[in-house]
Phi, psi and omega in degrees: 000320187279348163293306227281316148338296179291290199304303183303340182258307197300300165324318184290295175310334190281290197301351175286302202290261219301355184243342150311300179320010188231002165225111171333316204259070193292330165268134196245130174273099206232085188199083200271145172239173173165145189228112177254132167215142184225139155239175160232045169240097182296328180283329150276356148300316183265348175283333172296337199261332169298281153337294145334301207276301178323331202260342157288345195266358165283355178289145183197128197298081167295342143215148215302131179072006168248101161232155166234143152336037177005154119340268210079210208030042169132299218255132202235025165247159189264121168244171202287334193271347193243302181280321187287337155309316166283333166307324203280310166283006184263339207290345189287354178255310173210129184248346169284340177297310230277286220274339157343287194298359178244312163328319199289337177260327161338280148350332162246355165331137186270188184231018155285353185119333243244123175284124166312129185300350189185147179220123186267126159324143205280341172291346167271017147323327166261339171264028190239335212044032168307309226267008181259310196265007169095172220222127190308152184298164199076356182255153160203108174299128175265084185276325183328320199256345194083007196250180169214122183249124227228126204244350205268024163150151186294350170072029203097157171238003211261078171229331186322271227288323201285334162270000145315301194300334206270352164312314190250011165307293185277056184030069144071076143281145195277311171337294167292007166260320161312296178307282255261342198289322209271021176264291241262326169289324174308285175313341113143149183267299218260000156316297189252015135304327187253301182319337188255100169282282246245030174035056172251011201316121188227133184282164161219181175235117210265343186203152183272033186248347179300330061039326188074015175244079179336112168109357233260146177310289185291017159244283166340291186304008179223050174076351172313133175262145192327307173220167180197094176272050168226151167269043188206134186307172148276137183058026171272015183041065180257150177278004177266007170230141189323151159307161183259161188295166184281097217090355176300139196257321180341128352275166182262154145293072163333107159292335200267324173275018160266326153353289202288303180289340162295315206292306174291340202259310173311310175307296199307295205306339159301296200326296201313319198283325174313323206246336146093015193281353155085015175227040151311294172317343184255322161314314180291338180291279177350314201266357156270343168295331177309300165328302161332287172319301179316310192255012178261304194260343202229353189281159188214107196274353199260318186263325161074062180175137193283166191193130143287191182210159209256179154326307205251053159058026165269148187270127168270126223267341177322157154232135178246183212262024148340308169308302183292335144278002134321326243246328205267337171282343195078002185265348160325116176295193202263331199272334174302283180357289176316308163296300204309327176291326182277324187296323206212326191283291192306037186235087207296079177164028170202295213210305178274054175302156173335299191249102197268185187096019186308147179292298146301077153025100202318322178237050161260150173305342133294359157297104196211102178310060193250147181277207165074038168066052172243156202234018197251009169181284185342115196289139186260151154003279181312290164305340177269345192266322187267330180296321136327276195302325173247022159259002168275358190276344186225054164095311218245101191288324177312331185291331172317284199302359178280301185293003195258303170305355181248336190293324203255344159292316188306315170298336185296300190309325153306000189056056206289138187250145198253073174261190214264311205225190173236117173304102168320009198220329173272312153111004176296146188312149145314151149284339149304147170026064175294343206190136154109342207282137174302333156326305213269346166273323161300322164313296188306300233289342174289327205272326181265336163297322162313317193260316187225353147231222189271129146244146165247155155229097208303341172274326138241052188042051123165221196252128210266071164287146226198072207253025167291139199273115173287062197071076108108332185306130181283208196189162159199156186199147198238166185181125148269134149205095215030087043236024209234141162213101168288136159233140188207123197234111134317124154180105145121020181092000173241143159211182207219126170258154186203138179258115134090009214125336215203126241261135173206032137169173170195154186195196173267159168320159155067012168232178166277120138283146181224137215238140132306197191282309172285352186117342200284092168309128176264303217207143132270139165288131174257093172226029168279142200273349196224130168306138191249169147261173196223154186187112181226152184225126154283180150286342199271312197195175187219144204259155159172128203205202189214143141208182218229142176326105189063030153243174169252116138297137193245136198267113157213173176318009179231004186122197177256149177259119175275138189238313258184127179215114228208133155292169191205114186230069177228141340312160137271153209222143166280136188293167172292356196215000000 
């Protein structure tokens, strides 16, 4: 009888799952989230109510009763480098958009492993006239889901962690989690089938779209071709694929596609301990040999910095802002981190330009300030929107707030407007895609949660307050997420947090607190730029102390305790060595 169950329960789930498959949005979210911010610093009042408002207008029905989140500013397909990351970060607004935006390459997986770089909405299929002339190489229309899944290069990876987190955004569906598992070993799987040609391993990147970095000088300029919709290296002389260009170097030893493969292999081993499948230990090994492979061949510990290498194992010697989406993948160790930031980010001769975050590094010779969506100098969207998560990934929170103080006068001096990109040195917009793009609108808005308000951190439940006096002004900023309603009121150098209704400290300005669910203090933050004093208070007691840019202290029965100490080497001074 208890077999005969289990086959009946097995059946039932199947036959639910087979009647779901012909609608993308297989999981339904009954989870409400909303997010407020109100200040009386009017020019950032209106750049958050503008933003807002715009990123709404990226919402978009990709098949009926599905929508996801977009790129914007121009651009109106989900590409892998952008939306399950923008998705992700929307769920503090919609968490069915949010786990949508994940779905949609779940869901179009080829069935070789390999995710797509991009997924189009099924309506432009009549308005492009694929279904009369047939569909460009590398694309496969999906009609079951309504979709077109586009194959002609990986776009990026920033889907692991953030399609993790959304497992528990939508309160732990188990269903989605079985999927993201068998996404992330397909993809790969089919990573170090294809990616290592010359079997050294090391992945590589075949076109300059593996990547995302559109234009970019130092891939153009050594023959990369844009996209590559084959399954045979460039320049391996196979006869299905083109000759290769005149000068080409082409393929590279990827720091970003061993990335991608640390970034999934890290992911399994949560997924696994989650899913209880007993092959958590063998993934976190995997993604440290990735790690390894990484700080053997492509790390260069004298310069404190990742460097690719060409076809033929010559070092591509530039530096690039590359490292820091290392750094946003997790695969860095916290002392590469470390360096990289004191040595080449915080380095006005490099990375820390007036509007900082250039992709190249200002005094390389490939470096070049061109608008139109080039990745060849120009601070980008994207990069201010991935640059969070990854200096929170080694600590260094002060750094947050650094970039959150140079980002929001410029959008205000813009009239703001939202662009793809920045002039490094002026801060004026690309001329392409001025407004609406949605990175640089995630962006603000992470910056101002980071900054003036609220973050959760749903994996482990919990929640970040976050009180710097915007110019002195006060604030108040609210964040739902089922059954949970944060509050959090600035004003006059005090602020006051409440779980629910109901007051559960206030204290001085200008640090982080880190609370549970309830409320219950763990750690005060140093993310502040300057050392503070600190003063918090319960009803039961008061806390009080001084603490210094990124470190962290833990509230126990002796006081605060340093648990956490991260440099923070701003300004900057060149090291002696």
């Amino acid at each position: 009888m208890k077999y005969t169950c289990v086959l009946l329960l097995a059946a039932s789930v199947l036959s639910h799952l087979a009647a779901a498959q012909d609608h993308p949005q297989r999981y339904q979210v009954d989870v409400p989230s909303s997010v407020s911010f109100s200040t009386t610093h009017k020019d950032l009042q209106r750049l958050y109510d503008v933003g807002a408002k715009e990123l709404l207008g990226n919402l978009t029905e990709f098949a009926p009763g599905f929508t996801v989140l977009v790129e914007g500013g121009g651009y109106d397909n989900a590409w892998l480098e952008t939306q399950p990351m923008g998705g992700e970060m929307f769920a503090k607004q919609d968490i069915q958009v949010a786990l949508n935006n994940q779905l949609a390459f779940i869901l179009t997986q080829r069935e070789d492993g390999r995710l797509p770089g991009m997924v189009i909405k099924g309506s432009k299929v009549k308005e492009k006239g694929w279904d009369k002339t047939g569909f460009p190489a590398a694309h496969i229309w999906r009609p079951e889901y309504g979709l077109v899944a586009d194959f002609e290069m990986f776009q990026g990876y920033c889907f692991p962690d953030p399609a993790w987190r959304m497992y528990f955004w939508a309160n732990k569906p188990k269903g989605y989690l079985q999927d993201l598992y068998q996404a992330l070993k397909g993809h790969d799987d089919y990573l170090w089938s294809k990616r290592d040609s010359n079997n050294d391993g090391l992945l590589e990147t075949w076109c300059v779209w593996d990547t995302g970095e559109d234009a970019s000088t130092r891939l153009l300029e050594r023959g990369m071709q844009d996209n590559w919709p084959y399954e045979h290296a460039p320049g391996s002389g196979h006869p299905e694929i083109p000759p290769a260009r005149e000068g080409s170097v082409a393929p590279f030893q990827s720091m970003d596609v061993m990335a991608y493969s640390y970034s999934g292999r890290a992911v399994l081993a949560k997924v696994s301990a989650e899913l209880g499948n007993g092959e958590a230990a063998k993934w976190r090994a995997a993604a440290d040999e990735v790690r390894q492979r990484v700080i053997d061949k492509l790390w260069n510990p004298e310069r404190h910095a990742c460097f690719d290498r060409d076809r033929n194992g010559e070092v591509l010697d530039e530096l690039i802002h590359n490292n820091l989406r290392c750094m946003w993948y997790g695969m860095f160790t916290q002392e590469m981190a470390d360096e990289f930031i004191r040595y080449h980010l915080l380095n006005p001769d490099a990375f820390w330009t007036p509007i900082p975050l250039v992709s190249i590094a200002i005094h390389e010779p490939l470096f070049k300030s061109k608008p139109r969506n080039n990745w060849s100098g120009q601070p980008q969207g994207l990069t201010y929107q991935r640059a969070i998560g990854a200096l929170e990934n080694y600590g260094h929170v002060a750094e947050v707030t650094l970039l959150g103080e140079k980002l929001f006068p410029i959008l205000i001096r813009n009239g703001f407007k939202f662009s793809q990109q920045l002039d490094p040195f002026n801060g004026k917009p690309s001329l392409s895609n001025s407004d609406g793009y949605g990175p640089m609108i995630l962006a603000m808005q992470g910056y101002i949660a980071r900054m003036h308000g609220i973050h959760i951190d749903v994996e482990k439940n919990h929640v970040w307050w976050s009180a710097i006096s915007p110019s002195g002004e006060g604030f108040s900023y609210d964040q739902r997420w089922g059954e949970h309603q944060f509050s959090l009121a600035a004003k006059d150098g005090k602020f006051i947090a409440t779980v629910n209704g109901t007051q559960v400290f206030e204290g001085d300005q200008e640090v982080r607190v880190v609370t549970d669910l309830q409320g219950l203090l763990i750690s005060v933050v140093g993310i502040s730029p300057k050392p503070q004093a600190v003063r918090l208070a319960t009803t039961e007691r008061t806390w009080t102390g001084r603490i210094s840019p990124n470190e962290v202290k833990k509230f126990d029965q002796e006081g605060l305790t340093l648990v956490r100490d991260v440099p923070f080497d701003y300004p900057y001074q060149a090291p002696e060595n």
